[in-house]
MDAnalysis code that builds the backbone (N, CA, C; Angstrom):
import MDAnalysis as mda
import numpy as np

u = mda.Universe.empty(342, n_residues=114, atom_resindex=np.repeat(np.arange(114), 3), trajectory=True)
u.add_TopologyAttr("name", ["N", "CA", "C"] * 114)
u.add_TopologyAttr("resid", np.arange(1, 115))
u.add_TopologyAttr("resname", ["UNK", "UNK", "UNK", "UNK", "UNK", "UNK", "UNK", "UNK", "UNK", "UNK", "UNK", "UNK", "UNK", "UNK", "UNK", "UNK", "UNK", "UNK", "UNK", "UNK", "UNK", "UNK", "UNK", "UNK", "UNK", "UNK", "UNK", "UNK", "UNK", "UNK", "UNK", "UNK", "UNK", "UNK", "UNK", "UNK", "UNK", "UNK", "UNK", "UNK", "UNK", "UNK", "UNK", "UNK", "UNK", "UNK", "UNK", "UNK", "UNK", "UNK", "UNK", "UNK", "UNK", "UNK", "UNK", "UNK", "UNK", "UNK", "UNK", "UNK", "UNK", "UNK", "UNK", "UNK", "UNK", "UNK", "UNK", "UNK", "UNK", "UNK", "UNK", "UNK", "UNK", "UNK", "UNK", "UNK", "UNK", "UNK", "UNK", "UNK", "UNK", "UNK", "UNK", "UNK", "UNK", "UNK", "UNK", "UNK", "UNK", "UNK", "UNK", "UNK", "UNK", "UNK", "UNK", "UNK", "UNK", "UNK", "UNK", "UNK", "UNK", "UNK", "UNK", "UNK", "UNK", "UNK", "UNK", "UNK", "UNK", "UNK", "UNK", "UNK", "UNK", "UNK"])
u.atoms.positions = np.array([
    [149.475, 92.032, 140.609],
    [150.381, 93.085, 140.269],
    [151.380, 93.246, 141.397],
    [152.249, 94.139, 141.076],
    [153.450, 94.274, 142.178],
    [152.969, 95.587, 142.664],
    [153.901, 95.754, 144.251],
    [153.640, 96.772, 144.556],
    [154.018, 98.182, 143.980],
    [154.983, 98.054, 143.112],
    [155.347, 99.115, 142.181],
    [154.478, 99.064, 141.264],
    [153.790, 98.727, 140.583],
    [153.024, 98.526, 139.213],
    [151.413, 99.132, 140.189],
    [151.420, 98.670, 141.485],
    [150.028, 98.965, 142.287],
    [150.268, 100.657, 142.594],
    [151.778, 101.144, 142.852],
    [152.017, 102.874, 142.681],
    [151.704, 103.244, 141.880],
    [152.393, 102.563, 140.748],
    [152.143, 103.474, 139.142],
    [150.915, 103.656, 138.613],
    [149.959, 102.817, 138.503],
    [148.460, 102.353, 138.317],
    [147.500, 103.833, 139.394],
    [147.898, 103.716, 140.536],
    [147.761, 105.082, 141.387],
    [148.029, 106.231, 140.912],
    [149.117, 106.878, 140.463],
    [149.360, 107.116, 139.997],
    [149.108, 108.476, 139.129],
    [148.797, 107.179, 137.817],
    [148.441, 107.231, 136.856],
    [147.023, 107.499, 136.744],
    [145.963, 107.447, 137.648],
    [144.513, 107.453, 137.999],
    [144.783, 109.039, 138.545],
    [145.854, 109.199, 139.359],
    [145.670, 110.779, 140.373],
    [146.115, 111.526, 138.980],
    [146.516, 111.558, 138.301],
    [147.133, 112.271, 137.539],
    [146.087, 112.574, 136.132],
    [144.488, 111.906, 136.209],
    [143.802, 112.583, 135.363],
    [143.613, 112.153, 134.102],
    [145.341, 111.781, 133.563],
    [144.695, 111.464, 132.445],
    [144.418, 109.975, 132.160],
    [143.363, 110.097, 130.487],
    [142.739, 109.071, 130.238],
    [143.961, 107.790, 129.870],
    [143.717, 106.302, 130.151],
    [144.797, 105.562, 129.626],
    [143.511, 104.136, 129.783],
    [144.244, 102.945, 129.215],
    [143.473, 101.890, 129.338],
    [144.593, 101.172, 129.835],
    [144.321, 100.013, 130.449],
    [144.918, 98.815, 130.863],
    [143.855, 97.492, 130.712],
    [145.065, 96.830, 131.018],
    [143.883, 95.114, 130.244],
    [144.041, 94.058, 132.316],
    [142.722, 93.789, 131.933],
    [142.533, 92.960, 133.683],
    [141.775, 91.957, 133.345],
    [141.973, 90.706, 133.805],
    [141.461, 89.549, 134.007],
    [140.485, 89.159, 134.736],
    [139.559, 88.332, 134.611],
    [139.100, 88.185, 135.989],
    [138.997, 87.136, 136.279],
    [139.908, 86.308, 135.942],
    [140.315, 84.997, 136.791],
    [142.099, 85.106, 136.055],
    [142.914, 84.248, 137.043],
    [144.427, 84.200, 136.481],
    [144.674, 83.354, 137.434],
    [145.365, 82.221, 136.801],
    [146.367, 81.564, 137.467],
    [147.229, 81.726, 137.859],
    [147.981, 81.195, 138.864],
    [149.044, 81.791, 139.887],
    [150.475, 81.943, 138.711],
    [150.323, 80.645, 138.179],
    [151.908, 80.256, 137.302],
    [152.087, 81.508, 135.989],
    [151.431, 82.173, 135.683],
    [151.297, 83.209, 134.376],
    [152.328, 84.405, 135.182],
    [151.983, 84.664, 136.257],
    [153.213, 85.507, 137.073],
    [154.325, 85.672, 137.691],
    [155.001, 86.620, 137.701],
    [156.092, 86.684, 138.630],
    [155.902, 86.357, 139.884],
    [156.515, 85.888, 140.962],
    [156.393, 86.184, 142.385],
    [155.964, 87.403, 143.093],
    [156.579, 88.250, 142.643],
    [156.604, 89.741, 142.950],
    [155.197, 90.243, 142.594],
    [154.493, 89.841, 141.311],
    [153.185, 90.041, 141.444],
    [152.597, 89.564, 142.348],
    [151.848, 89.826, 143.565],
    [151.325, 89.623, 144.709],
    [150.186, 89.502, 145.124],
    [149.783, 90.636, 144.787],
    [148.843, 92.179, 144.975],
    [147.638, 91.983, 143.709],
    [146.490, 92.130, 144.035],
    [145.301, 92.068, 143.032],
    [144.378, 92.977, 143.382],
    [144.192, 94.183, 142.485],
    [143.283, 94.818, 142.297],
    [142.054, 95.001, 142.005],
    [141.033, 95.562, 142.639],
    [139.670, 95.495, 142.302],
    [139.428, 96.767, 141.947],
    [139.306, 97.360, 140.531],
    [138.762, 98.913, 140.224],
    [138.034, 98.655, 139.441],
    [137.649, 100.065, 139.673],
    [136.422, 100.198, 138.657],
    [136.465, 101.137, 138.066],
    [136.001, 100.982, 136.110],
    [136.134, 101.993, 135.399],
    [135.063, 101.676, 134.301],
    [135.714, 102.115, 132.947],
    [134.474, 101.904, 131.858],
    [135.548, 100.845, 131.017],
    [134.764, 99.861, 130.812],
    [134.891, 98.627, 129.470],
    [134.976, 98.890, 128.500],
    [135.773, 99.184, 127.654],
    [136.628, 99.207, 126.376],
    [136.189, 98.077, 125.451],
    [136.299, 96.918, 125.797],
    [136.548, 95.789, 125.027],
    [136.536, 94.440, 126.050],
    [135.900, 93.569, 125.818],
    [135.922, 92.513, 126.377],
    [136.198, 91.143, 125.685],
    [137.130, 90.315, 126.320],
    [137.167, 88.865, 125.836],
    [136.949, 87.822, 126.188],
    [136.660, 86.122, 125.921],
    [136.542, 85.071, 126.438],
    [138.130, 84.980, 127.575],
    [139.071, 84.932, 126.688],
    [140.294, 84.692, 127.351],
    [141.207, 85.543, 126.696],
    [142.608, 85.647, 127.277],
    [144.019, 86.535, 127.090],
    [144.108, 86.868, 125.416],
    [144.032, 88.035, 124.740],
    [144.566, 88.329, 124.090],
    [145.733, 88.765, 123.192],
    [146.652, 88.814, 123.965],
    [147.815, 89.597, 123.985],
    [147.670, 91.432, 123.842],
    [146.979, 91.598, 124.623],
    [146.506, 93.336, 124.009],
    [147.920, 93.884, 123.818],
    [148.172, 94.876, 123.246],
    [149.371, 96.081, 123.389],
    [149.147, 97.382, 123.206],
    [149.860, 97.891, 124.447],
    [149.784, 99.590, 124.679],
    [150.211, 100.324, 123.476],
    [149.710, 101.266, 123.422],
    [149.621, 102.305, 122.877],
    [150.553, 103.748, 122.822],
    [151.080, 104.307, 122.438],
    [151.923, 105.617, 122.538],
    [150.678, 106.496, 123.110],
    [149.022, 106.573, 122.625],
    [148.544, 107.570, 123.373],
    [148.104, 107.247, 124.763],
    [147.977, 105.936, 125.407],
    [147.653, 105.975, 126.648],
    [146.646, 104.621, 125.972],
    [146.203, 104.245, 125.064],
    [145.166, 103.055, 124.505],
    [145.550, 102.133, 124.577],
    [144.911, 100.736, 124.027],
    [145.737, 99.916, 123.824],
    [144.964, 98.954, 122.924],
    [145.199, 97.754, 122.131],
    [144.718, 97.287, 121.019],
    [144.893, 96.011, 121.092],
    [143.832, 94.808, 120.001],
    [143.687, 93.364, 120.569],
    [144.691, 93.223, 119.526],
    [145.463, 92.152, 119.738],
    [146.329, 90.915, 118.933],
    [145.531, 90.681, 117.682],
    [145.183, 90.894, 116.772],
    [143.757, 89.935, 115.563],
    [144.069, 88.935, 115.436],
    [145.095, 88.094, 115.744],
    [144.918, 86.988, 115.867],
    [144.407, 86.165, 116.647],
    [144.285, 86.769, 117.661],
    [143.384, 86.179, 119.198],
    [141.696, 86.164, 119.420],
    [141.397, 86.822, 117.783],
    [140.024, 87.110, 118.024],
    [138.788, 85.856, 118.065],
    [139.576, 84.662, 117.428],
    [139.246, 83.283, 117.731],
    [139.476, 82.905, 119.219],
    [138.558, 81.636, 119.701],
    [138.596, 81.630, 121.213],
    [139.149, 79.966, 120.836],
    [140.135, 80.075, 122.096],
    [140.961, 78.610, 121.521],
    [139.823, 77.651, 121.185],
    [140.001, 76.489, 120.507],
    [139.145, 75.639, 120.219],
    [138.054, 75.393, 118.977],
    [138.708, 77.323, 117.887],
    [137.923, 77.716, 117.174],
    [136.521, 77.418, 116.865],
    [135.947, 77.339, 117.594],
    [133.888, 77.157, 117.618],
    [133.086, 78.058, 118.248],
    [134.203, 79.418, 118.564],
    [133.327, 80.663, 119.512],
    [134.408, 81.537, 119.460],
    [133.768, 82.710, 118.981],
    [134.440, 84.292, 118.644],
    [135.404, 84.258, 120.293],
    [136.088, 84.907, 120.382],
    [136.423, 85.255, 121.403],
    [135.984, 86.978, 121.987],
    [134.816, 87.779, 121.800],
    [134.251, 88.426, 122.108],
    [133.528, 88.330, 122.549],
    [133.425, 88.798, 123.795],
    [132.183, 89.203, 124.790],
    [131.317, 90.581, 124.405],
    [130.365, 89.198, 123.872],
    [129.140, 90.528, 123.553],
    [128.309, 90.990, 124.900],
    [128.209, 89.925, 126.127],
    [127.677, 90.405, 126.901],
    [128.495, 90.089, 128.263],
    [128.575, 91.144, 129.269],
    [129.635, 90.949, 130.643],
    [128.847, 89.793, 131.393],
    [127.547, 89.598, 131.478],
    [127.422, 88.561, 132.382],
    [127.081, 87.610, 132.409],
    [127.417, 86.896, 130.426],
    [127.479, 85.913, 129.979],
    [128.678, 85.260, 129.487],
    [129.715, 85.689, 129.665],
    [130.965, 85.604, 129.372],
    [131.920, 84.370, 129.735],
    [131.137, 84.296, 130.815],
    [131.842, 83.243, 131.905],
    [131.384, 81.767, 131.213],
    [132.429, 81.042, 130.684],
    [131.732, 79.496, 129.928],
    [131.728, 78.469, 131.064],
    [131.183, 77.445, 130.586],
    [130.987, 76.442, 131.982],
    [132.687, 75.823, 131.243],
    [133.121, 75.625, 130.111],
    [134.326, 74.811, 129.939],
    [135.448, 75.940, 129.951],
    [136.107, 76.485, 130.560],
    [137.073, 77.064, 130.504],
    [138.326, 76.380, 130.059],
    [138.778, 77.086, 128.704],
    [140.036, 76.798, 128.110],
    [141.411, 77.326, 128.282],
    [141.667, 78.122, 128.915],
    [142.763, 78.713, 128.940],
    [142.906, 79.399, 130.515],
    [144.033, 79.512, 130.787],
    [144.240, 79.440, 132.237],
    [144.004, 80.886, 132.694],
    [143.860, 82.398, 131.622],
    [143.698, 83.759, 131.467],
    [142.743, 83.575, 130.394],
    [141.283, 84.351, 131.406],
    [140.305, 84.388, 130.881],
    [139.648, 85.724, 131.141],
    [138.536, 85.878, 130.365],
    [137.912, 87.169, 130.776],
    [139.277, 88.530, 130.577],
    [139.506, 88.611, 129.629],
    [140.802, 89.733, 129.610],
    [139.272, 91.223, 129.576],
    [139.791, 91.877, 129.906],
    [138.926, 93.478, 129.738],
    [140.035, 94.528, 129.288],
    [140.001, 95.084, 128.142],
    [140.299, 96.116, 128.298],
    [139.480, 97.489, 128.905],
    [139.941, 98.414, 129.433],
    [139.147, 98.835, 130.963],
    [139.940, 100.339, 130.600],
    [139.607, 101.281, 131.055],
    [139.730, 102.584, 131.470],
    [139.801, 102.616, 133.193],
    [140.458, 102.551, 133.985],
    [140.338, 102.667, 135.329],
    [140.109, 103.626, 135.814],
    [138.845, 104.420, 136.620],
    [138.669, 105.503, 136.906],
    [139.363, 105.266, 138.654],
    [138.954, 104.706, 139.662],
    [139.742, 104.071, 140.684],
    [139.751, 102.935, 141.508],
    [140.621, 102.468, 141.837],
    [140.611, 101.526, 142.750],
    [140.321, 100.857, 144.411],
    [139.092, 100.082, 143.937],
    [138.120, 100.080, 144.951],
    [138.532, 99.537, 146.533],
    [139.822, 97.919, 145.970],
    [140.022, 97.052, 147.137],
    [141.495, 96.644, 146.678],
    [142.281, 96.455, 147.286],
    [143.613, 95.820, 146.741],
    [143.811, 94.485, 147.844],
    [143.546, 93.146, 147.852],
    [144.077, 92.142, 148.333],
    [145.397, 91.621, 148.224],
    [146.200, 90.988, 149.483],
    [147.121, 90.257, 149.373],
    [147.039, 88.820, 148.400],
    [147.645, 88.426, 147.169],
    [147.707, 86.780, 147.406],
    [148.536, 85.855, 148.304],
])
């Protein structure tokens, strides 16, 4: 994330109310801007979990919702739902954005440089 998007995310946590955002937990460098830098480690409650990137989209109330077309995991031979967080992780990884979460962020634990 950028350092503006790492304010707003702040924010948006001091300010109480409920919202979701979608986090990865692996990403390749090339999917970003430069300016995204900055990687966050928070912690909140799990919404929704996937094999890989969905295209989620925000919401007018603060939510946000999967693509249905993404609910296939490329390669069509496995849902793209994570029924369980600490089985999620495949030994063949297909896609370069994996593990998408949609997440509730209550706060943020560690912020690293890349």
């Amino acid at each position: 994330m950028s350092a503006e998007g790492l304010q707003r995310l702040e924010q948006a946590i001091a300010s109480g109310e409920q919202f979701d955002i979608s986090a990865y937990t692996q990403a390749e460098r090339g999917f970003f801007r430069e300016s995204s830098n900055l990687r966050a480690q928070i912690m909140g409650q799990v919404r929704a979990a996937f094999r890989s990137d969905i295209k989620s989209l925000a919401l007018d109330n603060g939510r946000r919702a999967c693509n249905m077309y993404r609910m296939q995991y490329p390669g069509h031979d496995v849902s793209n739902i994570c029924d369980d967080l600490t089985t999620c992780d495949d030994e063949e990884i297909r896609t370069g954005l994996w593990n998408e979460y949609i997440v509730t962020p209550l706060r943020i634990s560690q912020v690293d440089q890349l």
